[in-house]
Each structure stands twice: as structure tokens, then as C-alpha cells.
N, C-alpha and C positions, 0 to 999 in steps of 0.2 A: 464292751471291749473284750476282744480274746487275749487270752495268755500268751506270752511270748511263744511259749513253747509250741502250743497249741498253732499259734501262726505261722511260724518257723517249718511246722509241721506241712502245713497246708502247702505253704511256698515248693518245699522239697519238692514235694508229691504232685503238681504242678508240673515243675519244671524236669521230673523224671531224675534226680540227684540224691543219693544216699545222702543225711544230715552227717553221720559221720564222715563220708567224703571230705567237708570244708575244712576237718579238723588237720587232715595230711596238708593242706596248705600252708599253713601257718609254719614259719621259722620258728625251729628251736630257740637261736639264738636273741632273738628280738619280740617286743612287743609292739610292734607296731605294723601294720598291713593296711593295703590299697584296697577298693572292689573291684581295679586292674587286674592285681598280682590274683588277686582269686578268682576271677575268672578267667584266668591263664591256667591255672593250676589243678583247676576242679574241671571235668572232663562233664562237656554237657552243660554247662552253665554261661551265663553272660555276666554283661557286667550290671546291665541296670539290677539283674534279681540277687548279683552278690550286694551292690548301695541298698538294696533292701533286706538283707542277709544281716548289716552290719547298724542298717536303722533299728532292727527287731533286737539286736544284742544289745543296740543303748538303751532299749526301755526298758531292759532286765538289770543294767548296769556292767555289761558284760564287756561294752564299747562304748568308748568317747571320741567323739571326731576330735582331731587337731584342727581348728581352724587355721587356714591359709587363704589369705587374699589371693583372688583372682587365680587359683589352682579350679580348675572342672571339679568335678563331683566324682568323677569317675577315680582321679588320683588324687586325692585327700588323704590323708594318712588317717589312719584312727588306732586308737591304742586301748591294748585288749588285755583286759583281765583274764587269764588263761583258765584258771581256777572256774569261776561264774562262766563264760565260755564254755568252757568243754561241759561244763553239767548243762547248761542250755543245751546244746548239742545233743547228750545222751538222753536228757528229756525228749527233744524233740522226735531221736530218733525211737525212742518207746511210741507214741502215738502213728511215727511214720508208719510205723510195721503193722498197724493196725488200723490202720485207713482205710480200707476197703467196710471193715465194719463202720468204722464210725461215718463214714460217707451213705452205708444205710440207713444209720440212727438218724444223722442228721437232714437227710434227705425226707419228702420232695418237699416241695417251695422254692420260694427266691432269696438268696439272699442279699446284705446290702451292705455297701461300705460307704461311709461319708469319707470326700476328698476334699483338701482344702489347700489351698497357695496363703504360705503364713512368708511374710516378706521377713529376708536378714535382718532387715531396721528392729525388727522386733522382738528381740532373740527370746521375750520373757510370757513369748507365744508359741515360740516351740516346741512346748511341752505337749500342746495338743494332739504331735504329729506321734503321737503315742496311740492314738484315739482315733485321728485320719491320718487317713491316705495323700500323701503329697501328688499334688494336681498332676504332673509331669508325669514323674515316676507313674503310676494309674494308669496313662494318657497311652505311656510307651508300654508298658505292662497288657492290656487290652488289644491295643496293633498286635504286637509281640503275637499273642497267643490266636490271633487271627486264623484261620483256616479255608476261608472261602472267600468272604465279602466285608468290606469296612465301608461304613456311611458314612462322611463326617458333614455334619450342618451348624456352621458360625458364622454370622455375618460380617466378622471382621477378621482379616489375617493379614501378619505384617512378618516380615522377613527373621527379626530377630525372635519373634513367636512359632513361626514354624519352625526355625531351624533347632528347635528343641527336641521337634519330634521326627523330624525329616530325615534320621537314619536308618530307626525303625521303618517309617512308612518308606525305604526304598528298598531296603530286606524284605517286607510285606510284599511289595510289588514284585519281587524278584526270584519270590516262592510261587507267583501266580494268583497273590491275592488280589481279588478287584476291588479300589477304591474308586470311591465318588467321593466329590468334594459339593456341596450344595454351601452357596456363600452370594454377598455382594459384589456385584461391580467382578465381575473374573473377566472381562474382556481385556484385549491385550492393552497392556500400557494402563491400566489400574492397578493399584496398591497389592490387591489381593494374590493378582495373578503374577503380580513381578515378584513375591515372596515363594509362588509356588514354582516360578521359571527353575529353579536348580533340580526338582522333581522330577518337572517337564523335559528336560536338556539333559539331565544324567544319569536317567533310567532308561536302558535299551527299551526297558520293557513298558513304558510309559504308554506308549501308545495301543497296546493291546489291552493294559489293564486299568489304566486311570483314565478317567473323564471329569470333565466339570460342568456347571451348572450353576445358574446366577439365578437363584431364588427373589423372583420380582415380580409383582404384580403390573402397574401400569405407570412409565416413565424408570422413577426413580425409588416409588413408594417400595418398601423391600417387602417378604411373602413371609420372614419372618425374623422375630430375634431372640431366638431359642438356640442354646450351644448344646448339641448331643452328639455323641459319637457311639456308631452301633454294629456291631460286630454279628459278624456267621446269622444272618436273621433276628437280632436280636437274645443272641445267648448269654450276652452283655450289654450293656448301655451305657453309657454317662451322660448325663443331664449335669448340669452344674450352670454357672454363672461365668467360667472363664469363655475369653475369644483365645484364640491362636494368636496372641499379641506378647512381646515381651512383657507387658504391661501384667496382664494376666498371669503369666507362665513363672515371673520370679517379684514383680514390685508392688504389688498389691492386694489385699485380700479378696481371696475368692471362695466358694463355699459351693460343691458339687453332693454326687452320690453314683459310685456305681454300684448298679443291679446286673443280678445273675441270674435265670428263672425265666419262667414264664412270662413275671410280670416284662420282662424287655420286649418280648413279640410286638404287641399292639403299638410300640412308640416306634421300634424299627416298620412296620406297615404303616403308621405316617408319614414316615421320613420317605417312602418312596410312593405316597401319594402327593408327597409336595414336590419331587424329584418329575413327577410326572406334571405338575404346573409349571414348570422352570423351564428357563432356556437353556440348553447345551450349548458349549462355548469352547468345547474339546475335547476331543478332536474333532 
């Protein structure tokens, strides 16, 4: 497990955001902030990598979310030790300023994060997400940082599972990134494809950049039931156990791993030798 600081660091330097930047966000007057209100406020930032900005400050103790029934994630209130806070911060940003080294120390290879979907029901599970990567969060984080090509291969997608990640992949699309979707059953009026209809229908760009593809061998038998998602050739992966299903995305436990490296290549050059066994279904 990496140090808060050390993480925090990583994120920054990612996303192109001075660590101190976040600090001008925050009200004088209050303890309490959104991952809205900060990535309003922080120039260059969004909001999933401020929810991840303000997960990296709970596990120093820096932030505690308020729970609120049925509020998004995005506006949650969490209430901030200012003190613990801003020394995360000036941690973090010591390392930031020296990234470029430590990116040589630490380089070459792959590296890996385990992801996991730890359900609300089990709040005395939570603690692990100190350790992983929350499945979502990863899911959108990986699109996010997309640059050319996204693969996704799941055999199962349902409406309220996509629409977890369906913001990102329509800003992805609308950068010029080309997504494949490799799944079951994507012909019109199946499950799959009636989740990805909002894609399909609210992206100008849908049709220059997205296609689908219904990995199947003969009838019904499917080609596979492997959930990966792979980016720019494999400069990332996720392999895990979730589908695109609400099911997966927030009520049940699931257990992934994204890789960074080399090692992604040879799984992204499966995914488009199974891409070349499949049917296209759209356009």
C-alpha cells in the first residue's frame, strides 16, 4: 500500500494540478466541502479525481465523509481536518516537485492496483478501500485518461451499470476516443444494447467512434466471460470479476486489478483477436 501522500502525489501529477492548488478551495469559514465544490474551484481538475482527492485524505484521517442517503457521491459533504489536510497537501506537494525523479527511480515495469466494489451494506469493509481501488471510480479514472482507444469486454450490461460510467465514455467519445464494446446479445432489443441506447442516441459522435460487437461463438454459446477494459493498446487494463451491471458497480462484492506496463499489451492484443471472432452489431 502506498502512503497517502505518496498517492495524492501520483494523482496530482496525473492530472496536471499543483497539490497545493486544492488547498485555495476550501472555505475559510467552514469545514466542510463537496468533490463538486473542488472541482469548480481547482482549475484542471474534475470531480471523480477530487472523490479521489478526498478518499486519499480519509485514509490519513484528514477527511470523513458525512453520510447522506441517496445524495451522489459527487455531493457528499465531507468534513476536513484542516490541520491533517493541509500537511497532506504540503507532503504531497514535496514529492510532487520531484516526480520526474522518482518516476525514474520507480520506473520500468508495470505497475498494479487491486480494485474492489465493497457494498454500503458493509460499512465494516470499508476500510479496505484504503488498500483498493473502488471498481467505478478505476473504471472512470482509466476512460478518463484515455488518449486513442478503449476496449471494453463484459458479457453482461444493464442500464443502471452503465450509467455509472456513461459520462465519462461520452466525454471519451467526444475527445475522438474510439471505443469497442465486445459483449453479449448487443443486437437491437437485448438487454445490453438497450443500456448502451443513451451512448448510442446522445453522442453526435457515436457513430464515427463507437462500435459494437457480440462476442459469440455458435447460436447462443458466448466467446467469453472475461470482464477487461483496455486502454491506448494496453497502457492499462482492468481484468476483474465485475460486469457493467448495477449489481456489480455498487451491491456486491467484486475483486479486479488494474495494470499499467507492458504487462497490459498481450491482454489488449487478445481482446482484438476475439474482436476479430465476433460479430459487429454497430454500426
Amino acid at each position: 500500500m502506498r502512503k497517502p501522500e505518496l498517492e495524492l502525489s501520483f494523482l496530482c501529477e496525473g492530472a496536471g494540478i499543483d497539490p497545493v492548488a486544492i488547498l485555495s478551495a476550501l472555505d475559510p469559514d467552514s469545514d466542510m466541502v463537496s468533490a463538486e465544490r473542488l472541482a469548480r474551484a481547482v482549475r484542471g481538475a474534475d470531480v471523480e479525481r477530487m472523490i479521489s482527492v478526498l478518499s486519499i485524505a480519509g485514509t490519513r484521517g484528514a477527511a470523513v465523509e458525512s453520510r447522506q442517503d441517496g445524495a451522489p457521491s459527487d455531493k457528499r459533504e465531507w468534513k476536513i481536518d484542516k490541520g491533517a489536510f493541509v500537511a497532506l497537501i504540503h507532503e504531497a506537494k514535496v514529492i510532487y516537485d520531484s516526480m520526474p525523479e522518482i518516476r525514474r527511480m520507480l520506473s520500468p515495469g508495470s505497475r498494479y492496483r487491486i480494485a474492489a466494489t465493497i457494498p454500503g451494506r458493509l460499512p465494516e469493509l470499508e476500510s479496505f478501500y484504503r488498500v483498493f481501488e473502488n471498481t467505478v471510480l478505476g473504471m472512470r479514472r482509466l476512460i478518463g485518461e484515455a488518449k486513442s482507444e478503449i476496449l471494453v469486454m463484459v458479457p453482461f450490461i444493464d442500464r443502471t451499470g452503465f450509467d455509472a460510467i456513461l459520462p465519462t465514455l461520452d466525454d471519451a467519445i467526444g475527445r475522438g476516443v474510439k471505443v469497442v464494446f465486445l459483449s453479449r446479445k448487443v443486437d437491437k432489443g437485448e438487454e445490453s444494447r438497450i443500456a448502451l441506447s443513451g451512448l448510442l442516441s446522445g453522442n453526435k459522435r457515436a457513430a464515427e467512434f463507437l462500435s459494437l460487437f457480440e462476442a459469440s461463438l455458435d447460436g447462443d454459446i458466448p466467446l467469453s466471460h472475461a470482464k477487461v477494459i483496455s486502454r491506448d493498446g494496453g497502457t492499462e487494463v482492468y481484468i476483474g470479476s465485475a460486469n457493467l451491471t448495477g449489481a456489480s458497480m455498487e451491491w456486491i462484492v467484486e475483486i479486479g486489478v488494474f495494470i499499467k506496463g507492458n504487462d497490459g499489451i498481450p491482454i489488449h492484443d487478445l481482446l482484438c483477436g476475439i474482436r476479430k471472432r465476433s460479430i459487429k452489431r454497430w454500426p
